[in-house]
N, C-alpha and C positions, 0 to 999 in steps of 0.2 A: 449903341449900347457898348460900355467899356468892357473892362474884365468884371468886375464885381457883377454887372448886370449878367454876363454869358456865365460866372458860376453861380449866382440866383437862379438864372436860368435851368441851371443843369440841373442844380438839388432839388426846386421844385416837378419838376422832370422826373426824377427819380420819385418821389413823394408821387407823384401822381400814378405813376405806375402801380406803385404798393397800395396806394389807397384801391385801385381798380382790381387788383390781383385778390386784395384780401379781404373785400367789401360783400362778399355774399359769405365769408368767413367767419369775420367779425362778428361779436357781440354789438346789438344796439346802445349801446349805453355808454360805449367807449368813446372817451375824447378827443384822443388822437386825430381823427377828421378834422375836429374843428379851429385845432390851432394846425392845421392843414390848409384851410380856405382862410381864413385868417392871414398866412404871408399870402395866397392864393390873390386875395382881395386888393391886398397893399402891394403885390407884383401889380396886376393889373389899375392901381390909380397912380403907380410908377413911370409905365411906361405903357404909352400911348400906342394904340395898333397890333396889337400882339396878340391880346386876346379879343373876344367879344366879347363885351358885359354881360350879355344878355345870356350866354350859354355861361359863363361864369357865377351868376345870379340862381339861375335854375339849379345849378348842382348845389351852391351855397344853401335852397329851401329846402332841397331834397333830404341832406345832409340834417337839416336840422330837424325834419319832420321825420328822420330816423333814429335822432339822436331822443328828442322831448315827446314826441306822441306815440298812443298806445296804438296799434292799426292791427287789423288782421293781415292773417300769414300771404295772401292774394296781394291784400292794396302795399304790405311790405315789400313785397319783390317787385312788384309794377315801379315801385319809387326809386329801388335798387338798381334796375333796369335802366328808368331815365336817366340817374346820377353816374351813372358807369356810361351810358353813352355822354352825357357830357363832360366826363376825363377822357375818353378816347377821343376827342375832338380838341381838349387842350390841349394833350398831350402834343396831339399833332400836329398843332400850331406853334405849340412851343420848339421841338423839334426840329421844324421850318425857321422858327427864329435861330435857333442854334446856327443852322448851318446858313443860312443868308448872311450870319454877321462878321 
């Protein structure tokens, strides 16, 4: 990973923190998240091994299923719940790429 990839690195880094920090804050409606997993997406078809698809996928539904559907106040926070442990597990793999590289 060059320099460009370790400053992608960082600023999606930073974005994941605030998505996690502000996400029981947030209004649902806001789009910010989604051009969020959006580079989120495009880091992860960039560069191989970094992240897991699969915990990046889940927060990517959750995300959306916060953003587009009506839910009650219980199944909201349940969703909120999953999508914030799957930034806390980017996070910290990103992290780990940081300082490995």
């Amino acid at each position: 990973m060059g320099n460009i990839g370790l400053l992608f690195t960082f600023i999606l880094t930073a974005a994941t923190a605030w998505i996690g920090f502000s996400r029981f804050r947030m209004r649902l409606d806001n789009s910010w998240p989604l051009f969020y997993y959006l580079g989120l997406v495009i880091y992860l078809n960039t560069y191989d091994f970094v992240l897991n698809p699969y915990v990046v996928y889940v927060a990517v539904v959750c995300a959306l299923l916060l953003r587009f559907e009506f839910m009650n106040e219980r199944l909201v926070f349940f969703v909120r719940i999953i999508e914030v442990s799957a930034l806390t597990h980017i996070g910290y793999r990103m992290i780990s790429a940081m300082f490995a590289a």
